[in-house]
C-alpha positions as a printed Julia matrix, in Angstrom:
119×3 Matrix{Float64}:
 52.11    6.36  133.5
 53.36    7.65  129.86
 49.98    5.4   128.55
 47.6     7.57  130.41
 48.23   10.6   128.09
 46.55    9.42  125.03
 44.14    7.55  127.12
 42.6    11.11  128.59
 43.78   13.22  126.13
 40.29   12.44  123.76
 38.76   13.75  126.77
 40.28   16.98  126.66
 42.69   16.1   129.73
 46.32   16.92  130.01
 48.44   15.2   131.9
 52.45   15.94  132.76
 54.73   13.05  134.32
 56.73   14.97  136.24
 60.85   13.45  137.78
 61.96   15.49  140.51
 65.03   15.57  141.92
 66.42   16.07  144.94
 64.19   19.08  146.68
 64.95   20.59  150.12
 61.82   18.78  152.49
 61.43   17.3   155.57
 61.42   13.61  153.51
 64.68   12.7   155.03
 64.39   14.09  158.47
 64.88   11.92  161.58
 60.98   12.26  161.66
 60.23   11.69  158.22
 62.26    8.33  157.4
 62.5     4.9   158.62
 64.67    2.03  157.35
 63.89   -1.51  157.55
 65.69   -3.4   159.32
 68.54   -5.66  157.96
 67.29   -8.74  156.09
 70.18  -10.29  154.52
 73.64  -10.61  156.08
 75.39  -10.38  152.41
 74.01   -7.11  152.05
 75.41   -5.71  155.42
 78.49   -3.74  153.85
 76.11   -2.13  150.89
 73.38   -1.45  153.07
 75.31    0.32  155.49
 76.8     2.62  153.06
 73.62    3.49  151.53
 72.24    4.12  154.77
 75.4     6.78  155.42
 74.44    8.23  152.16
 70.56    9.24  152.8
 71.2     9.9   156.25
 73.92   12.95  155.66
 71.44   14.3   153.04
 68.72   15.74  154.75
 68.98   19.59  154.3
 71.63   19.14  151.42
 69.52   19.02  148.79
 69.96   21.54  146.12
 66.04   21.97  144.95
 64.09   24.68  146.44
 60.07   23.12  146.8
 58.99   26.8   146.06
 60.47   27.43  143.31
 59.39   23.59  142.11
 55.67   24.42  142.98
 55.81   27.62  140.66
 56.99   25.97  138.19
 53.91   23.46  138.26
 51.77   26.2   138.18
 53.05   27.62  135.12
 53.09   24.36  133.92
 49.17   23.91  134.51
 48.68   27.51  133.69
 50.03   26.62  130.24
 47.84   25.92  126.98
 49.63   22.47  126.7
 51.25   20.77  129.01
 54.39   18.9   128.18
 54.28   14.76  128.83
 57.38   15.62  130.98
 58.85   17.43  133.09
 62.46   17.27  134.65
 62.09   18.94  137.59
 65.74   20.47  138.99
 69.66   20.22  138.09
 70.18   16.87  139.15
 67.24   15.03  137.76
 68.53   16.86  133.8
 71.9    15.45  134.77
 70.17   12.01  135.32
 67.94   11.76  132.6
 70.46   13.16  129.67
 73.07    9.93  131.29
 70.13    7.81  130.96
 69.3     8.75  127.27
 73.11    8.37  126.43
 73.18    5.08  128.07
 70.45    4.06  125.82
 72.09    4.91  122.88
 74.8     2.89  123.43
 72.76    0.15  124.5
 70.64    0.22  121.12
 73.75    1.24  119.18
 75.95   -2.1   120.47
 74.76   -4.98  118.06
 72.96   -2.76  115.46
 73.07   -5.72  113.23
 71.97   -8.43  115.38
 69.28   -5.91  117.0
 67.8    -4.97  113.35
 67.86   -8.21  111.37
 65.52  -10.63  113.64
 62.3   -10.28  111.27
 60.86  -13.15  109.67
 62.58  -13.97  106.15
């Protein structure tokens, strides 16, 4: 998705990935959701844990959709738009781990990550 910015943008288009959280819908209602059925006994145990976890979180979520969708529109309402936006608490919380686990990552074998050009 990030290539399709410079892609459009000669065209005079904007474009704004946006990573929501967790927002308060009807996505994980009864109604909503279904979960395949079991495929591989050695994930049994995992699986069934997961599934504990999304079912108790319909109607916990701490994003409010309204207040998301305004803050779209002042995002499109905007000059420029930015390539990203982090939409909610959680998703920040998510992405700032991610960008510190990257760090470390790239900061682990400096040495043997910077010196592989040809001689």
């Amino acid at each position: 998705m990030e290539s399709l910015q410079p892609e459009v943008a000669p065209f005079g288009i904007d474009t704004t990935i946006v990573n929501p959280g967790f927002f308060r819908t009807n996505l994980l209602s009864d109604k909503s959701t279904a979960f395949a059925p079991r495929s591989i006994e050695d994930y049994d145990e995992r699986r069934k844990q997961q599934l504990a976890w999304w079912t108790t979180q319909g109607g916990q979520q701490t994003g409010d959709p309204a207040k998301l969708a305004r803050a779209l529109i002042k995002i499109a309402s905007g000059k420029k738009s930015p390539r990203r936006f982090i939409a909610g608490a959680d998703a920040v919380g998510l992405v700032k781990q991610r960008a510190a686990d990257l760090l470390a990552q790239s900061d682990a074998y400096p040495e043997l990550s910077t010196d592989l050009a040809y001689d």
